[in-house]
Phi, psi and omega in degrees: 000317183320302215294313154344295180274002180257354215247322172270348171288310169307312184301297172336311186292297188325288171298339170229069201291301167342284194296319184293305209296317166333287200297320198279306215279000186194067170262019173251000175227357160300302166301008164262357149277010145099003184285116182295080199287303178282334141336281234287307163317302169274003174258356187273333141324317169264008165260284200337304163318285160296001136289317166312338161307322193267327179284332187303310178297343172242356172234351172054148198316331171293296164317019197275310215255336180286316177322292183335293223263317175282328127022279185282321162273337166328305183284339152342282157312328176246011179198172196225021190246156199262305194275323176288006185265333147312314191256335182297320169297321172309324203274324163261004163291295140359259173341293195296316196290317172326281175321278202324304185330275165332280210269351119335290156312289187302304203286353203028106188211140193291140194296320192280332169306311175313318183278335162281330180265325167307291185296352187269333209283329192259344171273327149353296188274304178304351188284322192257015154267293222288355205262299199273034171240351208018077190272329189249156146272103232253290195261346180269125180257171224306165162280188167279336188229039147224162216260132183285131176300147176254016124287148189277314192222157190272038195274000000 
């Protein structure tokens, strides 16, 4: 069932890549490019709804929103593109359920700690490298006499 539903959570994106980006970063200027924003909503609702769905038998209800989301600021952290920050969260969201898994299993240990502490532990090291390499300015905010980019992202 997991794989079904990750297979169709892809597909979605995959077709309405264009429209999701649209709909999060400007949606008040999507419907006049013709972009159906409550189409578009509710079905980003219902991908969402069946991974949580899907997730409850192997991470269980509290760890869900951990699962999502670190991931995802991971891939943040390590790209400023809209679409490689997609497939770098999936790819690591993978990963850590694979592993967390694996080590789960050998440590007999509960699957889902495992899998939340493996993604927090790969968000941890990428937070302190992107620190010291200074990909992010981490504790400081912009100076004043640079200009703040007016995209979130370089799509």
């Amino acid at each position: 069932m997991v794989a079904g539903v990750t297979l169709a959570v892809a597909a979605f994106i995959l077709l309405f890549y264009k429209q999701l980006l649209f709909v999060t970063f400007d949606p008040d200027v999507a419907p006049i490019f013709g972009v159906r924003t409550g189409f578009v909503d509710s079905l980003f609702a219902l991908a969402l709804a069946a991974t949580i769905v899907a997730s409850i038998n192997v991470v269980g209800v509290t760890l869900i929103a951990a699962t999502l989301i670190i991931p995802a600021t991971t891939a943040r952290l390590l790209t400023d593109s809209f679409a490689r920050m997609l497939v770098l969260s999936s790819l690591l969201g993978a990963v850590s359920g694979g592993v967390g898994m694996y080590l789960s299993y050998w440590l007999d240990i509960s699957s889902g700690a495992t899998i939340v502490l493996l993604e927090a532990a790969i968000f941890v090291v990428v937070f302190v490298v992107s620190a010291i390499t200074g990909r992010r300015q981490v504790w400081a905010p912009a100076p004043a006499d640079r200009a703040m980019p007016t995209q979130a992202f370089d799509d």
